[in-house]
N, CA, C and O atoms as CSV, one atom per row, in Angstrom:
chain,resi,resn,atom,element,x,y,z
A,1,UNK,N,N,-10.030,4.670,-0.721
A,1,UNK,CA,C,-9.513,5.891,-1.296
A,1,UNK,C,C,-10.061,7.071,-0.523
A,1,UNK,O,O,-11.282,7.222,-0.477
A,2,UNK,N,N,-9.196,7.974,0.126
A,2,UNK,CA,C,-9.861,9.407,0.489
A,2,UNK,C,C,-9.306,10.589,-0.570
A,2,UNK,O,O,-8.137,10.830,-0.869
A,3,UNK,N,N,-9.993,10.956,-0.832
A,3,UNK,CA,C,-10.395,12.777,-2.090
A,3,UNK,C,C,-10.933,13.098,-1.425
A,3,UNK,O,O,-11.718,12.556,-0.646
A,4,UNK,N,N,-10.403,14.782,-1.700
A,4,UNK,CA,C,-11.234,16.180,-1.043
A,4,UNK,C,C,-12.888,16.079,-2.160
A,4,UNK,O,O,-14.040,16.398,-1.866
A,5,UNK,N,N,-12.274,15.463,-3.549
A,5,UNK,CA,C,-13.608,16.061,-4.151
A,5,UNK,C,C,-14.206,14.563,-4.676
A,5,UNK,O,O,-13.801,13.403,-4.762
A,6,UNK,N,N,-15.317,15.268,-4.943
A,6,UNK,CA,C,-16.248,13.462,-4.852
A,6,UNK,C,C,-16.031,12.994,-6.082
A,6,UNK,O,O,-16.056,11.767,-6.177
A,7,UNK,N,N,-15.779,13.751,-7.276
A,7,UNK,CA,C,-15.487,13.237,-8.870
A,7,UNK,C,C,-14.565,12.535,-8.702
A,7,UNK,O,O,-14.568,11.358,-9.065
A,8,UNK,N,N,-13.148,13.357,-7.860
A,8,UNK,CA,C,-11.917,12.789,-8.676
A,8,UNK,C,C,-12.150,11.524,-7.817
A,8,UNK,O,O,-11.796,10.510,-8.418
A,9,UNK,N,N,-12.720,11.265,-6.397
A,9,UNK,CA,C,-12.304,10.117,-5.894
A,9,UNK,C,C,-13.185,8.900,-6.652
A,9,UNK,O,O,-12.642,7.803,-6.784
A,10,UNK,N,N,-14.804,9.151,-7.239
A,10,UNK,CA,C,-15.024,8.510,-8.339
A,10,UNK,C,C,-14.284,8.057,-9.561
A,10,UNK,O,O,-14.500,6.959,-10.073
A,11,UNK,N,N,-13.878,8.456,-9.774
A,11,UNK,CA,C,-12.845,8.552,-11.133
A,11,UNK,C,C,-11.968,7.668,-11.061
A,11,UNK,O,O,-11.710,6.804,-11.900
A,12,UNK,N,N,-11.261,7.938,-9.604
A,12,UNK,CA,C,-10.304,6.578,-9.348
A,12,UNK,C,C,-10.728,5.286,-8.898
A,12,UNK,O,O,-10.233,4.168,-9.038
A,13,UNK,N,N,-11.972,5.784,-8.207
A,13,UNK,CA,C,-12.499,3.971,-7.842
A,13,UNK,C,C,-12.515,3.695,-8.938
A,13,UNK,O,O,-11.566,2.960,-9.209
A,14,UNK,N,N,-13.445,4.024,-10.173
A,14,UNK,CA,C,-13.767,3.714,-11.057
A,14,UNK,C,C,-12.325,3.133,-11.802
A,14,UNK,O,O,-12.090,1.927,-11.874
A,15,UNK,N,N,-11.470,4.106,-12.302
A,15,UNK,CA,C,-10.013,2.846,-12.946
A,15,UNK,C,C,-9.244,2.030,-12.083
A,15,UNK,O,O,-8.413,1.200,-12.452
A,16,UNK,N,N,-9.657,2.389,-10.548
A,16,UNK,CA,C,-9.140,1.013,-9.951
A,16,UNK,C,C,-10.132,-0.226,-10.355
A,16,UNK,O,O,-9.696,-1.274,-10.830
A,17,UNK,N,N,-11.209,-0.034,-10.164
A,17,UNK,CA,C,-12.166,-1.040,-10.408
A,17,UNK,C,C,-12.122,-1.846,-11.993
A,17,UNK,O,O,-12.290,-3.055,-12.148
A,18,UNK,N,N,-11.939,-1.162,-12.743
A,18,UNK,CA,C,-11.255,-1.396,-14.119
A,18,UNK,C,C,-10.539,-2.099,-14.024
A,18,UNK,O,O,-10.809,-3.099,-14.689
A,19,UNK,N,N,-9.131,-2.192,-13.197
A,19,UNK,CA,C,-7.823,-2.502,-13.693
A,19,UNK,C,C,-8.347,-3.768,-12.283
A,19,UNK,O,O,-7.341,-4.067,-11.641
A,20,UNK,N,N,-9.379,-4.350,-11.850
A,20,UNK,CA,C,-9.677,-5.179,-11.357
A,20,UNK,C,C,-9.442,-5.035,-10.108
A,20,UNK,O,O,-8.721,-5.922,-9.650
A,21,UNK,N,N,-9.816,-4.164,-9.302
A,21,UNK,CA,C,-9.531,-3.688,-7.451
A,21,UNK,C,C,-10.381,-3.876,-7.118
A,21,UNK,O,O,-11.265,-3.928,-7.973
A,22,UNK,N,N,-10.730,-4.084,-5.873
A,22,UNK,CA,C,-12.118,-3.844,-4.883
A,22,UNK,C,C,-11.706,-2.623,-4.389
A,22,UNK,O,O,-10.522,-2.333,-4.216
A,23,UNK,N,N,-13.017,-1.603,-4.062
A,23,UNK,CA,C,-12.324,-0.032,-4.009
A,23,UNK,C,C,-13.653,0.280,-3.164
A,23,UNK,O,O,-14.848,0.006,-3.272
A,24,UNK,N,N,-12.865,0.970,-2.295
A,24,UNK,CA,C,-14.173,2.019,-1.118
A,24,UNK,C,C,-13.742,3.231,-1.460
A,24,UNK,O,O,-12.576,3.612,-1.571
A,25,UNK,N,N,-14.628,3.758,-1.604
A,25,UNK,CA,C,-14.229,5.690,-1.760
A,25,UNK,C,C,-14.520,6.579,-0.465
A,25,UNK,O,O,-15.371,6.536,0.423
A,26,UNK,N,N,-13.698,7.202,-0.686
A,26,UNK,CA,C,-14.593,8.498,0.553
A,26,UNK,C,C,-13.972,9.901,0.621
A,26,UNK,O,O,-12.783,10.214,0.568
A,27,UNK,N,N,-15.107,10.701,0.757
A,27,UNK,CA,C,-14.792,12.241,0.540
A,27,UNK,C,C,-14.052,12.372,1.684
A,27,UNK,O,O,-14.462,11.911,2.749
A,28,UNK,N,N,-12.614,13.167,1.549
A,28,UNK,CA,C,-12.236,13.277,2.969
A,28,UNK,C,C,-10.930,14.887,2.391
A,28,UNK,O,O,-10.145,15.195,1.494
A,29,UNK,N,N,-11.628,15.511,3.935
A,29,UNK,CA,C,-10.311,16.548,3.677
A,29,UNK,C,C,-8.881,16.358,4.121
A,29,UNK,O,O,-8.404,16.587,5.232
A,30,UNK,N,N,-8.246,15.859,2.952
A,30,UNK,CA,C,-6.648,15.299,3.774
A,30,UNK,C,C,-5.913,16.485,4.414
A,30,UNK,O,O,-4.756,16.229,4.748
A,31,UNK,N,N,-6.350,17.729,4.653
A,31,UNK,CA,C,-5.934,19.004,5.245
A,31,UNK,C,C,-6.240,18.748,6.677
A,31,UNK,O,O,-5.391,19.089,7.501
A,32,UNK,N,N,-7.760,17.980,7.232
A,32,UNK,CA,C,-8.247,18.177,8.742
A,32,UNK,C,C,-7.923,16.852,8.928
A,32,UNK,O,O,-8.293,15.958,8.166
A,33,UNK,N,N,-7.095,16.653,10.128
A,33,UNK,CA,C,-6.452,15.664,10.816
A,33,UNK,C,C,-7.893,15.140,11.540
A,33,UNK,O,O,-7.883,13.910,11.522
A,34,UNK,N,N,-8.853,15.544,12.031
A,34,UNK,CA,C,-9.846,14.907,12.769
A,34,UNK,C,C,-10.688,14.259,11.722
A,34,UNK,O,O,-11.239,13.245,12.150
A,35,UNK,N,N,-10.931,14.521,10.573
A,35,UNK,CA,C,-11.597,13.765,8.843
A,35,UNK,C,C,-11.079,12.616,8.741
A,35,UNK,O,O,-11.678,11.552,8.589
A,36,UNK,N,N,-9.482,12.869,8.856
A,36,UNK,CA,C,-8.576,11.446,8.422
A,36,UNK,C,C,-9.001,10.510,9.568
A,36,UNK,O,O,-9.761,9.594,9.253
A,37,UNK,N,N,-8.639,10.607,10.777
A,37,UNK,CA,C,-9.232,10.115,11.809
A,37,UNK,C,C,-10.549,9.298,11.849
A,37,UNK,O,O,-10.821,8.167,12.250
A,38,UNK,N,N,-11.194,10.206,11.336
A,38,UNK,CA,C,-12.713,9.809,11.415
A,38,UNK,C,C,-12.941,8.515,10.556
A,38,UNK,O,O,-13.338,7.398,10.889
A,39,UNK,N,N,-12.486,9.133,9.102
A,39,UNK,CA,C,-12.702,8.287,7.538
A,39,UNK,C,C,-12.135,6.844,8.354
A,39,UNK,O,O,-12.735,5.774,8.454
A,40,UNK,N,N,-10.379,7.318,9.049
A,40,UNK,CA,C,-9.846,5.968,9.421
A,40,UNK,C,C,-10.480,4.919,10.112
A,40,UNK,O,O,-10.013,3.782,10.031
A,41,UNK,N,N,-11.860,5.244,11.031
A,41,UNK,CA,C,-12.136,4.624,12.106
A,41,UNK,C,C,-13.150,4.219,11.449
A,41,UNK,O,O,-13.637,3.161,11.848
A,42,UNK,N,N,-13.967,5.066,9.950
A,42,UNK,CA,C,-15.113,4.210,9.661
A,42,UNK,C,C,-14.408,2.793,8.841
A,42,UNK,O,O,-14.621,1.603,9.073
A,43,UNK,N,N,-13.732,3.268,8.071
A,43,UNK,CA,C,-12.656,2.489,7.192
A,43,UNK,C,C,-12.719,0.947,8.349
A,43,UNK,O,O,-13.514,0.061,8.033
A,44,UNK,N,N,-12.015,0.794,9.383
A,44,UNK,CA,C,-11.860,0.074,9.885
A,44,UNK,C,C,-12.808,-0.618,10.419
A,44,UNK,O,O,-12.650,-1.838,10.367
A,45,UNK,N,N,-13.995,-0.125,11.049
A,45,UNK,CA,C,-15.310,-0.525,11.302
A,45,UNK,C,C,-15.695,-1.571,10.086
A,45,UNK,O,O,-15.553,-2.789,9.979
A,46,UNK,N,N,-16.301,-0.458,9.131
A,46,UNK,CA,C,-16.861,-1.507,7.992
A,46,UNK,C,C,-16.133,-2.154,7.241
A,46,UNK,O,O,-16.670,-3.234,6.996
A,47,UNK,N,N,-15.090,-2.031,6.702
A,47,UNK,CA,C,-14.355,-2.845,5.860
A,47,UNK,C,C,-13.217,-3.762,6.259
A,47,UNK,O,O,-12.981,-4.815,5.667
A,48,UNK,N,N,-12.307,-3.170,7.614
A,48,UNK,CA,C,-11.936,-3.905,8.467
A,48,UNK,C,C,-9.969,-3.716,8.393
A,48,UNK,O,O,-9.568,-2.562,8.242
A,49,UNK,N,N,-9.398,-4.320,8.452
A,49,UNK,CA,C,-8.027,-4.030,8.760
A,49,UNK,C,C,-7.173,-3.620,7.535
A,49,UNK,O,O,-6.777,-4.406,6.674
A,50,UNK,N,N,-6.971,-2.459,7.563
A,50,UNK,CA,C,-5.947,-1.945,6.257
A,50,UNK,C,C,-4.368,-2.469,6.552
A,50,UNK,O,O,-3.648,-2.094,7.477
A,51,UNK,N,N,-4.031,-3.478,5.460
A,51,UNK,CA,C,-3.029,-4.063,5.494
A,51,UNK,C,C,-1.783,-2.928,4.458
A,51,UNK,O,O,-0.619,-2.977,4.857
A,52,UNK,N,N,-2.064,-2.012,3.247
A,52,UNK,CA,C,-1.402,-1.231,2.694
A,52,UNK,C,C,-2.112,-0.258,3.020
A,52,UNK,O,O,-3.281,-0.265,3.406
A,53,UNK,N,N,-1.189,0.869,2.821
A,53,UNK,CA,C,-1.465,2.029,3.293
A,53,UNK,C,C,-0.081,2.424,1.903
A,53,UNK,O,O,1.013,2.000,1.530
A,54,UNK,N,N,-1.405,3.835,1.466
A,54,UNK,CA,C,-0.588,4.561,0.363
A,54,UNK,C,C,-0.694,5.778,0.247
A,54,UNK,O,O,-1.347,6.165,-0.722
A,55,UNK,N,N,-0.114,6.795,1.159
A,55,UNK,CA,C,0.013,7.559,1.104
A,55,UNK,C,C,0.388,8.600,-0.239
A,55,UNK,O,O,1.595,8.674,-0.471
A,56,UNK,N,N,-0.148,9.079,-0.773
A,56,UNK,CA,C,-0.061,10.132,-2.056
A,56,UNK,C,C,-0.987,11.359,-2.189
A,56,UNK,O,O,-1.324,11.499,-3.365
A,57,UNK,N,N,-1.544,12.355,-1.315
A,57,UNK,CA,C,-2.032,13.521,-1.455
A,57,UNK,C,C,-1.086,14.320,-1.235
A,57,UNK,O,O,-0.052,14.371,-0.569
A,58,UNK,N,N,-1.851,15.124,-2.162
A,58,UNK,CA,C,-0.573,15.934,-2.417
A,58,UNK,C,C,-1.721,17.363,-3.586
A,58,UNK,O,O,-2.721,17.311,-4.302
A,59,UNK,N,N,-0.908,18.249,-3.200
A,59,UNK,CA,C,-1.884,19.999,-3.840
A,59,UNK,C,C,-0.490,20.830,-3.930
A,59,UNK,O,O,0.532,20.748,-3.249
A,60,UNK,N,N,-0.861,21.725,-5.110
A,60,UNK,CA,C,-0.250,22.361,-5.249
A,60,UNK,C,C,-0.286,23.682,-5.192
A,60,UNK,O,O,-1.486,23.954,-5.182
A,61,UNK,N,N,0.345,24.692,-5.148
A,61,UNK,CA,C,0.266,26.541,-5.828
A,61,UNK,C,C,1.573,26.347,-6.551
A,61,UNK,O,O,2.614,25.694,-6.483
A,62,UNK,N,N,0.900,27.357,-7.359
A,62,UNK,CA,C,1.936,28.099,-8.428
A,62,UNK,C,C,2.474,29.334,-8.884
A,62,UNK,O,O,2.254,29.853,-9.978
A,63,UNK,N,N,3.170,29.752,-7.997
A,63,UNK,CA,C,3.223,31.726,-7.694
A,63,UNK,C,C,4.916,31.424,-7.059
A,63,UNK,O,O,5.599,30.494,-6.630
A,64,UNK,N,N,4.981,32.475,-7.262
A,64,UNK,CA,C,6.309,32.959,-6.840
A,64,UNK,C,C,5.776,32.982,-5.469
A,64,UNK,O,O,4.579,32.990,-5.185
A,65,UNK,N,N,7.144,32.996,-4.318
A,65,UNK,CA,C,7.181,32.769,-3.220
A,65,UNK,C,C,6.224,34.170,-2.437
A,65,UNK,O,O,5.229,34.000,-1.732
A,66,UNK,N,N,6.696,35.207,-2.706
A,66,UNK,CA,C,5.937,36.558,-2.125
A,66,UNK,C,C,4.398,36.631,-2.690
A,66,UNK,O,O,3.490,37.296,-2.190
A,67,UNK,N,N,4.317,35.784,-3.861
A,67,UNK,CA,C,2.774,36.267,-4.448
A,67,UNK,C,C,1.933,34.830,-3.968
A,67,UNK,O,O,0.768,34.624,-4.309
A,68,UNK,N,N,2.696,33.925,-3.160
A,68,UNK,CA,C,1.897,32.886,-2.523
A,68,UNK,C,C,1.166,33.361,-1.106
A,68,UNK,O,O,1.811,34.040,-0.307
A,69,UNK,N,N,-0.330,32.941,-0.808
A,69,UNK,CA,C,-0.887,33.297,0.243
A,69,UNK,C,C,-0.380,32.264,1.208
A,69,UNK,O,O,0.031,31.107,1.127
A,70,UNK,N,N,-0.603,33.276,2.286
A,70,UNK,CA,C,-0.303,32.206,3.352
A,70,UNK,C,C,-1.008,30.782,4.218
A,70,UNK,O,O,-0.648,29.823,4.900
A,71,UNK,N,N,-2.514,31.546,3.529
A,71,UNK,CA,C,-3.508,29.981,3.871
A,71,UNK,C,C,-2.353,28.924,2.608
A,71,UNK,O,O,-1.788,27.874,2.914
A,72,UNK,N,N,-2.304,29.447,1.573
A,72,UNK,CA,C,-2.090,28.697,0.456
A,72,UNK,C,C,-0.568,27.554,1.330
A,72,UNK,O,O,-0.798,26.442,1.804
A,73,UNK,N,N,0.592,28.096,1.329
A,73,UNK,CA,C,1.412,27.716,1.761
A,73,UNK,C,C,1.201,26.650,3.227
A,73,UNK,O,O,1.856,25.617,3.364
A,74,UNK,N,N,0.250,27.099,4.165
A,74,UNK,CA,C,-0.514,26.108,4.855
A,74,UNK,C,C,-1.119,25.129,4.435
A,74,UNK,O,O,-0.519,24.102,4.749
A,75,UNK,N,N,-2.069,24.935,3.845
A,75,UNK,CA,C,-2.779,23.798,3.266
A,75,UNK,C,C,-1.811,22.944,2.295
A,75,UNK,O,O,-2.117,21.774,2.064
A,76,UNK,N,N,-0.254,23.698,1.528
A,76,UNK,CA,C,0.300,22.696,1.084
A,76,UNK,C,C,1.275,21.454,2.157
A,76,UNK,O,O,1.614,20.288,1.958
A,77,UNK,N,N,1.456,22.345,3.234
A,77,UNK,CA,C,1.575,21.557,4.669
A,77,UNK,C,C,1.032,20.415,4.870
A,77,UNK,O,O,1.420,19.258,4.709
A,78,UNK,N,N,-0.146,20.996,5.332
A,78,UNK,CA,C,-1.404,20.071,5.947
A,78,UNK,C,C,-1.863,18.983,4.677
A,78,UNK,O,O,-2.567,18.065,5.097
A,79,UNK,N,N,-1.652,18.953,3.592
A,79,UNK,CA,C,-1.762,17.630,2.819
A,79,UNK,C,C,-1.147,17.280,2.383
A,79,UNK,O,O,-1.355,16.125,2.013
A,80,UNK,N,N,0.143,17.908,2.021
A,80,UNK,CA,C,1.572,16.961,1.393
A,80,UNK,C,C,2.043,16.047,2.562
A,80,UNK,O,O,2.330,14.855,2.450
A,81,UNK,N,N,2.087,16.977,3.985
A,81,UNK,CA,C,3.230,16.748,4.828
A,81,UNK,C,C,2.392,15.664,5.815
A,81,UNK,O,O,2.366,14.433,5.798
A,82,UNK,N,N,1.578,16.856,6.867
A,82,UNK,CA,C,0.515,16.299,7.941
A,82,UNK,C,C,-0.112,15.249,7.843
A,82,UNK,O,O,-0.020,14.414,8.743
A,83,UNK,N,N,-0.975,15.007,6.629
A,83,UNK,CA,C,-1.841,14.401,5.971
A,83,UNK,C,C,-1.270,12.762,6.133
A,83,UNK,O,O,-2.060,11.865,6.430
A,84,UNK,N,N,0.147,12.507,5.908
A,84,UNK,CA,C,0.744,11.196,5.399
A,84,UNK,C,C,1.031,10.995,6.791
A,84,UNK,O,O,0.844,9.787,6.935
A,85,UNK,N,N,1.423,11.536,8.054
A,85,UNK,CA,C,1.760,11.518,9.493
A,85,UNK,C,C,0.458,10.567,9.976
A,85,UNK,O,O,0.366,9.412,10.394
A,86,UNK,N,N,-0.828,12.016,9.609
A,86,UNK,CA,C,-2.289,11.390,10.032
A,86,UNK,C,C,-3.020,10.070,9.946
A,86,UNK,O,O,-3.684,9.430,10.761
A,87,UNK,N,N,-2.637,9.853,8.539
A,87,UNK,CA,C,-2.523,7.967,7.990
A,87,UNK,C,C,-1.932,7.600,8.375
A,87,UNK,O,O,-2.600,6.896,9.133
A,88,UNK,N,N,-0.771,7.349,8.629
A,88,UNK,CA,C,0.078,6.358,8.660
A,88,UNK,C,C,-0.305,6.363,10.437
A,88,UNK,O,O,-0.713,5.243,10.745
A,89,UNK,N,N,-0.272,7.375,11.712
A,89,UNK,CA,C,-0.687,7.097,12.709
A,89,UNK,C,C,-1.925,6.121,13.014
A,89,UNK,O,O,-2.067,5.214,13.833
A,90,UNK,N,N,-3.029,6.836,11.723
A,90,UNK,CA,C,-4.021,6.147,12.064
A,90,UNK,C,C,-4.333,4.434,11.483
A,90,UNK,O,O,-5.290,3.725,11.792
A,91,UNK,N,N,-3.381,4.155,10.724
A,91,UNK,CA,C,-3.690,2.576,10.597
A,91,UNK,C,C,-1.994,1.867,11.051
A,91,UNK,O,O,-1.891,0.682,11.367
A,92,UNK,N,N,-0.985,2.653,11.016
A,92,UNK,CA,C,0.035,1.394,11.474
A,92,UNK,C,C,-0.119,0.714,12.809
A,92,UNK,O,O,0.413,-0.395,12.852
A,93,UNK,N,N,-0.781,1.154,14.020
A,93,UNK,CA,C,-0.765,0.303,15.199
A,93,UNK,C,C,-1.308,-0.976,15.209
A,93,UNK,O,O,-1.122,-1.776,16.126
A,94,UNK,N,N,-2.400,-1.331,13.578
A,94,UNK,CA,C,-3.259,-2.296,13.441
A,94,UNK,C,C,-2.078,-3.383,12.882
A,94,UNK,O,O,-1.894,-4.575,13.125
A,95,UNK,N,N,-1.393,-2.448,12.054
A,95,UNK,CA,C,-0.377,-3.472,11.026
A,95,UNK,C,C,0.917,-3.553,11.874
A,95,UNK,O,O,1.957,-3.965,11.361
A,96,UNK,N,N,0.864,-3.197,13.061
A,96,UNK,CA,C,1.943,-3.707,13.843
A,96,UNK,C,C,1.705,-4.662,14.655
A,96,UNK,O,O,2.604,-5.440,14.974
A,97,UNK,N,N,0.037,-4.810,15.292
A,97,UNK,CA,C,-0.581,-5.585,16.389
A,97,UNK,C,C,-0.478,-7.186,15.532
A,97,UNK,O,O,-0.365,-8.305,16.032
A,98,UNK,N,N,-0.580,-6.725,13.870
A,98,UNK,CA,C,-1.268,-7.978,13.110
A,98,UNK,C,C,0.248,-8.456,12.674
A,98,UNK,O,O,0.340,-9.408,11.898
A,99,UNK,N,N,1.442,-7.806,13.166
A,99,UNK,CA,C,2.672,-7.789,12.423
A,99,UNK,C,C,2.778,-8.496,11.122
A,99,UNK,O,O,3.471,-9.437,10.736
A,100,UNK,N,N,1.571,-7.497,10.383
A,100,UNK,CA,C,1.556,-7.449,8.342
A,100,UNK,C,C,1.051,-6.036,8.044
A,100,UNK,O,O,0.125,-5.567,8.706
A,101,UNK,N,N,1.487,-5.529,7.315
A,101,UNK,CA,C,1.414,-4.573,6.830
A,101,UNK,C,C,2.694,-3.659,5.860
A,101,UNK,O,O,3.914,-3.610,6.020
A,102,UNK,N,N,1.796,-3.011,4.837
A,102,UNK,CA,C,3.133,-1.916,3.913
A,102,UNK,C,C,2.211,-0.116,3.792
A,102,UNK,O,O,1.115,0.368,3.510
A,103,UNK,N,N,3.498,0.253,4.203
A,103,UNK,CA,C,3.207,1.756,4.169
A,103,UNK,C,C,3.889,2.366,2.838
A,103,UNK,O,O,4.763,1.556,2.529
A,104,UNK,N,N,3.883,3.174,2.134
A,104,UNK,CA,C,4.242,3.771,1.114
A,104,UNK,C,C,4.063,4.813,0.427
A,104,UNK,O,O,3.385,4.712,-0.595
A,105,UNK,N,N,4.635,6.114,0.812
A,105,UNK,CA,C,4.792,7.513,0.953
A,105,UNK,C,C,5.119,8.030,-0.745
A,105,UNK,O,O,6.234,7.845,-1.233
A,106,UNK,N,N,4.122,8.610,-1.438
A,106,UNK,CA,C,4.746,9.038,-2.056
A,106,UNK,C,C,5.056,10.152,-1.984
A,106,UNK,O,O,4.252,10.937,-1.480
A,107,UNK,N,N,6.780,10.792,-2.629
A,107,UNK,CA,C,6.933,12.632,-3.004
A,107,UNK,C,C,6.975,12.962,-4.051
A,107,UNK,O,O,7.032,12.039,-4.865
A,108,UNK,N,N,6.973,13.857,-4.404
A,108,UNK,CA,C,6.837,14.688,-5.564
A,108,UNK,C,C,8.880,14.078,-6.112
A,108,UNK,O,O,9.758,13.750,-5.313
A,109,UNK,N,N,9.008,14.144,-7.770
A,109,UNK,CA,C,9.747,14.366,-7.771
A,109,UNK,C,C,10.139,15.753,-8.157
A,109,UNK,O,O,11.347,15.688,-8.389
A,110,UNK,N,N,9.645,17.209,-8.376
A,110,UNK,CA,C,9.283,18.375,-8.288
A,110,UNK,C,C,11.205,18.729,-7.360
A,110,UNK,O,O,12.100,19.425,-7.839
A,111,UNK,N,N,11.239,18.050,-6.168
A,111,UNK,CA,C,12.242,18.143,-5.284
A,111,UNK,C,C,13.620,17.977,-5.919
A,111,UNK,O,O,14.672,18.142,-5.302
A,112,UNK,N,N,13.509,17.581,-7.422
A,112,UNK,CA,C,14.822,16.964,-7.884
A,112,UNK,C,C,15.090,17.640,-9.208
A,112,UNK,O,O,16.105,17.395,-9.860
A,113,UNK,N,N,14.037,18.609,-9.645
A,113,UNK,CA,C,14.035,19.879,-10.489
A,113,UNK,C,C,14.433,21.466,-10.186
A,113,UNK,O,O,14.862,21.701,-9.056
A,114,UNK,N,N,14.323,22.504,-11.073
A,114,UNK,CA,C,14.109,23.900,-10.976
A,114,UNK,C,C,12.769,23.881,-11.294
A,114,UNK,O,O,12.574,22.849,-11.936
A,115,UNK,N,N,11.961,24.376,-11.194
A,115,UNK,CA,C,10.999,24.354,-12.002
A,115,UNK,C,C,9.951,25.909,-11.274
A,115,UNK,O,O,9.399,25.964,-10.175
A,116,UNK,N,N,9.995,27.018,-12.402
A,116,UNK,CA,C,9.750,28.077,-11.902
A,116,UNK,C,C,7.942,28.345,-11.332
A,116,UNK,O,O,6.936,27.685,-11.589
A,117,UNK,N,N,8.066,29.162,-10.777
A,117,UNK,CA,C,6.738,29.484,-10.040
A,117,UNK,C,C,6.385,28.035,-8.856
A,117,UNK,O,O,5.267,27.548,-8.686
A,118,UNK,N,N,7.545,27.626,-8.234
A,118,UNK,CA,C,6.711,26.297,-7.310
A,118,UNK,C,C,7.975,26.579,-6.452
A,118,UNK,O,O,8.834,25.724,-6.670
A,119,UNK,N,N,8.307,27.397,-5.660
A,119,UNK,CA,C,8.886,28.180,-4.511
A,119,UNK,C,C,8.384,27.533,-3.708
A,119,UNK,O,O,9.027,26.560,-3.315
A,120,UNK,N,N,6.889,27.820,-3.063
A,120,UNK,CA,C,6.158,27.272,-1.772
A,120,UNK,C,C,6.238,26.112,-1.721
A,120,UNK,O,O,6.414,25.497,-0.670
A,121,UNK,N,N,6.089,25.425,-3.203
A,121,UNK,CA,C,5.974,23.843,-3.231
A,121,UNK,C,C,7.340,22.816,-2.731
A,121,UNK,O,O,7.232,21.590,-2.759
């Protein structure tokens, strides 16, 4: 699992581990492409070949389009969009070499609503 923050990614080892998973955690900023990178290469070192890959980070703002900042509108980039590119670069060459592997992107369904104040989103 990579989280920006160390609770929530606790939180989820923890009900994966519940619902009976083996679970590695790790703080990671899914915004910096060189983090994902990094996390990916320890990931692979110690624990060894990621056969699924599950892409789901994802952040939000909630402002009307003019009252959204522009870091803000960036960083929803860099972890909705970038973020799932960065994974999926960094472990499919393994699950192609090993020809096994599943990738699996999630989106918002947000895309299939109105739903006011989520312009940027």
């Amino acid at each position: 699992l990579f989280c920006l923050l160390q609770h929530g990614v606790e939180d989820t080892a923890a009900e994966c581990e519940r619902l009976g998973a083996t679970v590695q955690a790790f703080v990671v900023d899914c915004s910096k492409r060189e983090e994902i990178y990094s996390a990916a290469e320890k990931v692979k070192k110690d624990i060894g070949d990621v056969s699924i890959l599950v892409n789901n980070a994802g952040v939000i703002t909630t402002a009307d389009l003019l009252s959204t900042q522009e870091h803000q509108i960036e960083r929803m980039f860099e972890v909705n969009i970038l973020a799932h590119f960065w994974t999926t670069r960094a472990f499919l060459p393994t699950m192609m070499n090993n020809n096994h592997g599943h990738i699996v992107t999630v989106a918002s369904a947000a895309g299939h609503f109105v739903t006011s104040f989520m312009v940027a989103y």
